[in-house]
C-alpha positions in Angstrom: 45.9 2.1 6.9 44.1 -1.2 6.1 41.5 0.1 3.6 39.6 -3.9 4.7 38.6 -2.0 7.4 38.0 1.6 6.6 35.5 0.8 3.5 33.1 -1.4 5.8 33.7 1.6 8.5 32.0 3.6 6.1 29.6 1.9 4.4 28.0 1.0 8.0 28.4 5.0 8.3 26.7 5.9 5.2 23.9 3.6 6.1 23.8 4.9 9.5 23.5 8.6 7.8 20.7 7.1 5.1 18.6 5.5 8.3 18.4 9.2 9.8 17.6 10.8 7.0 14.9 8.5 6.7 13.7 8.6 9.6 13.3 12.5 9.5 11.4 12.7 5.8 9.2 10.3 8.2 8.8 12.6 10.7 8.3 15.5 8.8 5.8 13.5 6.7 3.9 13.3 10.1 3.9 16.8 10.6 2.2 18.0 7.5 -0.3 15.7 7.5 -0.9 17.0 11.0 -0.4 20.4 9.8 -3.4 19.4 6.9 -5.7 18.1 9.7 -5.6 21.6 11.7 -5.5 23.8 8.3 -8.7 22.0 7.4 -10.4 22.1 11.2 -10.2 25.7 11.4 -11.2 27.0 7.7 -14.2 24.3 7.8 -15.1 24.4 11.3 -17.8 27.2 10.8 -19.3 26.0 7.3 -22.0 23.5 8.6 -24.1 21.7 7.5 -22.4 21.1 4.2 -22.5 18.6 1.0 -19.9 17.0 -0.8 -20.2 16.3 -4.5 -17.8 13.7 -5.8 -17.7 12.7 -9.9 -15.3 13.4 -12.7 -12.6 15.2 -13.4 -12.8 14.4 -17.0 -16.8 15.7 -17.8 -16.5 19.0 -19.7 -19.1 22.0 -19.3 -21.0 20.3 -22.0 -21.7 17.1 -20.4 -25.3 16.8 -19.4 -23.9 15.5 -16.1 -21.8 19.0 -15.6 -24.9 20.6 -16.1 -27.0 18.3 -13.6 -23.9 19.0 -11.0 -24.0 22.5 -11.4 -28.1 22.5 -10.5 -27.8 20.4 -7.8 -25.0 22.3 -6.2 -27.2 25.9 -6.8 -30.3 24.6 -5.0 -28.4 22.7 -2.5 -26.6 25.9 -1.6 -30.1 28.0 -1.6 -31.3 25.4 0.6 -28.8 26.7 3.3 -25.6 23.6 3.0 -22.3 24.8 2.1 -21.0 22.7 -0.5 -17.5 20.7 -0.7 -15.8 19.4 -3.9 -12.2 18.4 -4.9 -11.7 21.6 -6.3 -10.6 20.8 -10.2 -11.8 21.0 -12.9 -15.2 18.8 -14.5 -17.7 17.8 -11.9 -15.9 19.3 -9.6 -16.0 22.7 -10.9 -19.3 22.3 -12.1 -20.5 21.9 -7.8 -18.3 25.2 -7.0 -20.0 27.3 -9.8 -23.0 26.4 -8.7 -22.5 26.5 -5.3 -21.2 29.9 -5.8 -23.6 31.5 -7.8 -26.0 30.3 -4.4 -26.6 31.9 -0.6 -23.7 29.5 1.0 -20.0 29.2 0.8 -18.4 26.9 -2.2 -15.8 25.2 -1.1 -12.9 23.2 -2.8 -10.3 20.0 -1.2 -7.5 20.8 -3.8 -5.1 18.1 -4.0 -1.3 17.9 -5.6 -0.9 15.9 -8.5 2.7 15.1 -10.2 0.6 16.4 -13.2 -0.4 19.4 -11.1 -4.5 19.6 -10.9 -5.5 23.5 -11.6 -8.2 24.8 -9.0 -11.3 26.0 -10.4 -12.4 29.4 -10.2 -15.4 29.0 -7.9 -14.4 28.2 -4.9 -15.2 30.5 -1.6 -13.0 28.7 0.7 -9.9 26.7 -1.2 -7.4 24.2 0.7 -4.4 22.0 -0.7 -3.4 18.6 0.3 -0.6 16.7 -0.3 -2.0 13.4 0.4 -4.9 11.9 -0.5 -5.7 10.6 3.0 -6.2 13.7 5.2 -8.4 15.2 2.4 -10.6 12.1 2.2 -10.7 12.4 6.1 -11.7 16.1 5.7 -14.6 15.3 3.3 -16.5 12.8 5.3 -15.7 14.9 8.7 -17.7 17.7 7.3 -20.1 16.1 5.0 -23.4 16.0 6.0 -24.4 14.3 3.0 -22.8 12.6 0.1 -23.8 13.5 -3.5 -22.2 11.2 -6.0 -22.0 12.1 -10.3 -20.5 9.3 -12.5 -17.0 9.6 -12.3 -13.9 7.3 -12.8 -11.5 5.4 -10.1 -10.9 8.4 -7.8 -14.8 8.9 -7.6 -15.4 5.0 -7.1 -12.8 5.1 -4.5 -14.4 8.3 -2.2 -17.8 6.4 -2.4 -16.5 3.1 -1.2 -14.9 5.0 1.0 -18.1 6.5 2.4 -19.4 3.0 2.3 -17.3 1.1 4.2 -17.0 3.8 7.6 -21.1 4.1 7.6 -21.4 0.3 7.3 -18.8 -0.1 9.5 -20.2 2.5 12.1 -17.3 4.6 11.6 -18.6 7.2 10.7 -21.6 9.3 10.8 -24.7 7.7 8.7 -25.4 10.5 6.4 -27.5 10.2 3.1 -25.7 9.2 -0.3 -27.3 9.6 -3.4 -25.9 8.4 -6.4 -27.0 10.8 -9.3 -27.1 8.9 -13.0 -29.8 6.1 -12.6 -28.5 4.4 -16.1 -24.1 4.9 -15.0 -25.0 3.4 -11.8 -26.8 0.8 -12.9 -24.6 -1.9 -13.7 -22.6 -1.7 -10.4 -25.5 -1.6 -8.3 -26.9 -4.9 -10.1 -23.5 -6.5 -9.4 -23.3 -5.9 -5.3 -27.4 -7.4 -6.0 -26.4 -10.6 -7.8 -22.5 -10.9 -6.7 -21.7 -10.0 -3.5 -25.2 -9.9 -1.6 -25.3 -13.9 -2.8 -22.1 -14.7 -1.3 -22.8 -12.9 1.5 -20.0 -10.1 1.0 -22.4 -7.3 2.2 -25.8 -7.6 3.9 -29.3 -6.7 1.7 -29.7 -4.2 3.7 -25.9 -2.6 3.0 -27.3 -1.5 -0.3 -30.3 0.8 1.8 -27.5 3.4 2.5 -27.7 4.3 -1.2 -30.3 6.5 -3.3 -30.5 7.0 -6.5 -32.2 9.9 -8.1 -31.5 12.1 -11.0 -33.9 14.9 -10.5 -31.9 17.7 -8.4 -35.2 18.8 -6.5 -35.8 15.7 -5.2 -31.8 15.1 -4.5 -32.5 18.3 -2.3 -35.4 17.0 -1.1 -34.3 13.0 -0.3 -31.5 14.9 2.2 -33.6 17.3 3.8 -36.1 14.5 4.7 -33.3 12.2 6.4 -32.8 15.0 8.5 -36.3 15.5 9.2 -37.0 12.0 10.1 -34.1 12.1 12.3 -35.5 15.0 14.3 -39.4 13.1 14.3 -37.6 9.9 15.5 -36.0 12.1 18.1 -38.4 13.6 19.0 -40.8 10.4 19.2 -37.8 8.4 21.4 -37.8 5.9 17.9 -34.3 5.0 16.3 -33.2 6.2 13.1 -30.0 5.9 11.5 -28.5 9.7 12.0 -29.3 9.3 15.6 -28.9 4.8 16.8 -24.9 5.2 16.7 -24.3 7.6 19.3 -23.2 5.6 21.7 -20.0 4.8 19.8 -19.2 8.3 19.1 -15.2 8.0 20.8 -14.4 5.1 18.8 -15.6 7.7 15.8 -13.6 10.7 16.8 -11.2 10.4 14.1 -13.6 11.1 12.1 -16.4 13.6 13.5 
């Protein structure tokens, strides 16, 4: 047997056996981000309207901003929304207890971590993802408003996230309200003196943020977007909840 041409035989089999294999973690990658998708569609599909709190995983009970979170999240879930976080610990926990301890349902996005993240102990509905994508999809499907707490890159990330599919008319306009006036602060100076200037984002980009500290008037600032969107409505005028309907196929990945 000439082994010159039994070991390229071989090789081209072993790569042909690699490139299937391949191929099927693919494929079965596809199916449980599928699988994610309709997990998330029928727990969730019953829990509007609903909030989503995004901040820190890091804050610890004793941070004053764990303490704001955990107000916010009770009077927002007396008000009647259900409220979503990531489902850990920090600001994340803090909207689930309060959230629980309120009239609507407290629900956590749980995602894997190769240092595993522990769910907290609040949560009324809880789901797992394995990838970061489908649970970002799944927060801004069922938000009806966005409630940022300082947090670190993974918070940063979920509010340019936001950003960027409202701006782009990707997504539903829904209100976001940054909560820390003096952590906010510096990055909302920069988009006003770097990237308005060189015409990165419009003036106007920086409208789809509020920022207010005081949780009554967080509950109040998303109640009244709602309100005018009804008026305007109701009065044939345009209002941001309400202008982008036309484009409501090209959004259906999303709503």
């Amino acid at each position: 047997m000439d082994k010159r041409k039994v070991i390229p035989s071989l090789r081209s089999l072993a790569d042909q056996e690699r490139a299937t294999a391949k191929k099927a973690r693919a494929s079965w990658q596809m199916f449980t981000i599928m699988a994610e998708f309709i997990e998330a569609t029928e727990y969730l599909s019953e829990i509007r309207p609903a909030v989503s709190i995004y901040g820190s995983a890091r804050l610890k009970p004793e941070s004053e901003y764990f303490q704001l979170a955990t107000t916010i999240a009770r009077k927002v879930s007396d008000a009647g929304f259900a409220v979503i976080s990531g489902g850990g610990p920090g600001i994340m926990e803090a909207a689930n207890q309060g959230a629980h301890a309120g009239k609507s349902p407290s629900v956590g996005l749980n995602i894997e971590l190769p240092h595993e993240q522990s769910g907290n102990q609040w949560q009324d509905i809880s789901l797992r993802f394995r990838h970061f994508f489908t649970r970002k999809v799944t927060f801004v499907k069922n938000s009806d408003a966005v409630i940022v707490m300082p947090g670190g890159f993974g918070t940063l990330d979920e509010l340019a996230e936001v950003l960027t599919l409202i701006q782009t008319k990707k997504s539903r306009h829904v209100p976001i309200i940054l909560v820390g006036a003096d952590f906010w602060k510096g990055l909302l100076d920069w988009f006003r003196s770097a990237l308005v200037p060189m015409g990165l984002i419009n003036p106007e980009d920086l409208d789809l943020m509020q920022v207010i500290d005081d949780p009554d008037q967080v509950l109040e600032a998303v109640l009244k977007f709602y309100e005018d969107a009804d008026t305007a409505e109701d009065t044939g005028k345009e209002h941001p909840a309400r202008s982008d309907r036309d484009s409501d196929e090209d959004r259906m990945f999303y709503l």
